[in-house]
N, C-alpha and C positions, 0 to 999 in steps of 0.2 A: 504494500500500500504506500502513494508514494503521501507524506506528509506535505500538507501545505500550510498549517501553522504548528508552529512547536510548544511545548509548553512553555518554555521561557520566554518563548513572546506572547502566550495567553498571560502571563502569571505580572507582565510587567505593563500590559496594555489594564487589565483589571483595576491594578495598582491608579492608574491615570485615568480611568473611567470613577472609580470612587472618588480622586479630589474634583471630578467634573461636576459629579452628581451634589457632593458635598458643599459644593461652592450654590451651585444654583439654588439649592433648598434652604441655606444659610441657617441650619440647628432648627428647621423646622420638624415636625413630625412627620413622617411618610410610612403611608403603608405598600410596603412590596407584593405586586401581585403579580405571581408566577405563572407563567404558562408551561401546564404538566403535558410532558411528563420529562421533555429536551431541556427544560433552565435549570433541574433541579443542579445540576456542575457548579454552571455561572451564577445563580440566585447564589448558591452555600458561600462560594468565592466570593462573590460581591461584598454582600451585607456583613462579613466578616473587616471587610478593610472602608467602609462606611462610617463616617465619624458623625452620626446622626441617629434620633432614635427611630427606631424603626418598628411598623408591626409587620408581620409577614403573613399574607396570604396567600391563598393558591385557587387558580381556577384550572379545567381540564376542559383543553376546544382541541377536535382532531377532524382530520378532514382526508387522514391517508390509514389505509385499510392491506395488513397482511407486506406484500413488497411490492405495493405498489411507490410511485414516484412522481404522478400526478396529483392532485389534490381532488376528491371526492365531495360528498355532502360535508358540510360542519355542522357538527354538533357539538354545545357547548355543557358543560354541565358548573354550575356556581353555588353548588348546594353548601360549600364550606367559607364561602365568602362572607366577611362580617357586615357590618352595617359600614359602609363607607360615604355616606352624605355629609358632603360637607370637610373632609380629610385629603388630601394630598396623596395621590395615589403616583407611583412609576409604577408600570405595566410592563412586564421582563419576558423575552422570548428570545430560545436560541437563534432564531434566524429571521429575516427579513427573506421571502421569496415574493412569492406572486401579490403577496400584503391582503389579500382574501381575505383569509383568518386573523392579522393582528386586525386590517377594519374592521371585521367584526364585533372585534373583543372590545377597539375602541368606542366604537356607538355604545356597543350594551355598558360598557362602564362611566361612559358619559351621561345613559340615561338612568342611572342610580345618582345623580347632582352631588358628585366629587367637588372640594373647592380647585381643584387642578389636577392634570391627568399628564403626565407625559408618558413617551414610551423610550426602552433601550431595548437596543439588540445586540445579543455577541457578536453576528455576521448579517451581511446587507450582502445577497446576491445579484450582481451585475447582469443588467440584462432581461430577468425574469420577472421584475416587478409590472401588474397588469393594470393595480388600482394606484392612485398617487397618494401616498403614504410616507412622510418623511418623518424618522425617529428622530428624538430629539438626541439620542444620545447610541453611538455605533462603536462596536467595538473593533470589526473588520470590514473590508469590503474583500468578496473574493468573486473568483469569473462562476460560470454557471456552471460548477461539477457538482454530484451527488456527493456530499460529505458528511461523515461521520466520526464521532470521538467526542469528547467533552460533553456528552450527554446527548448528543446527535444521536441517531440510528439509524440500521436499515432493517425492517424484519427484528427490532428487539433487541440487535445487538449493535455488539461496538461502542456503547452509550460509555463504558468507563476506560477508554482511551486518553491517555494524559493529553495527549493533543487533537489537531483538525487533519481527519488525513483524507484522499480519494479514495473512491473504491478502483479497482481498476475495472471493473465492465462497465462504469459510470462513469469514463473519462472521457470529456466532448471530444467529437469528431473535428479535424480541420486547425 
C-alpha cells in the first residue's frame, strides 16, 4: 500500500489544527460532534491537544454499504446527540468527498438552533466535491484515491493504520 500521508505529518498537522481551532473559539465552550464511525482517530487526536473545554458528541450518517465506493442513500441516526441549542458546535468528519453527507449533517445540525456551527475535516478530496461545501477548518487536501488508515476504511478495515495510505486496486487511472 503505497502511503500518502504518514503519521508524523498527521500527528504534527493535528498539532496546528488544535491552535487553529483554539484560537477561533477563544476558551469558548464547544461541543464536538463526531461523525461515526471514520473520526473516531482524528476526534481522540484532536480534543486531546484542544486547549478548550469541550463536550463531545457523536452522530452516525453513512451513505456506503458492504465495498462499495460510491455513496448510496444516507441515513442519519442522532439518537445520542445532546440538546445543542444554543452551544457552539464543530462538526468532525474524516473526509470531505462529494460533501452529500457533511451537507447533510450540516442542515440537520443547523436546524437544532446551535449558536455556531463550523465544520473540520482531516482530508478534502480534490476533485470529487458535487455540493459547495467549504470546511472551515482542513487538515489535508489529497487527489481523488480510495484511502484508508487513520480511521478510514474499506469493507471495515484498515480503520487503525497509523497513517493515510492507497489501496492499490483504488489507485486513479492516468
Amino acid at each position: 500500500m503505497k502511503v500518502l500521508i504518514s503519521a508524523e505529518q498527521i500527528e504534527t498537522r493535528i498539532d496546528a489544527l488544535a491552535r487553529e481551532i483554539a484560537q477561533v473559539y477563544q476558551g469558548q465552550p464547544v461541543t464536538i460532534v463526531g461523525v461515526l464511525t471514520g473520526c473516531i482517530v482524528f476526534v481522540a487526536d484532536l480534543i486531546r491537544r484542544l486547549d478548550l473545554p469541550v463536550r463531545i458528541a457523536l452522530i452516525h450518517a453513512s451513505s456506503y454499504r458492504g465495498d462499495a465506493t460510491s455513496p448510496g442513500q444516507l441515513t442519519i441516526s442522532a439518537e445520542s446527540l445532546p440538546d445543542v441549542k444554543g452551544r457552539h458546535l464543530l462538526l468532525i468528519d474524516d473526509i470531505l468527498d462529494t460533501a452529500q453527507t457533511l451537507s447533510k449533517l450540516v442542515a440537520y445540525l443547523q436546524s437544532l438552533q446551535p449558536a455556531s456551527l463550523r465544520v473540520a475535516v482531516l482530508l478534502r478530496k480534490i476533485g470529487r466535491q458535487q455540493i459547495p461545501l467549504e470546511p472551515d477548518f482542513c487538515g489535508f487536501e489529497i487527489p481523488d484515491a480510495f484511502v484508508v488508515g487513520y480511521g478510514l476504511d474499506f469493507n471495515d478495515e484498515y480503520r487503525h493504520l497509523p497513517y493515510i495510505g492507497v489501496l492499490p486496486q483504488h489507485v486513479p487511472k492516468g
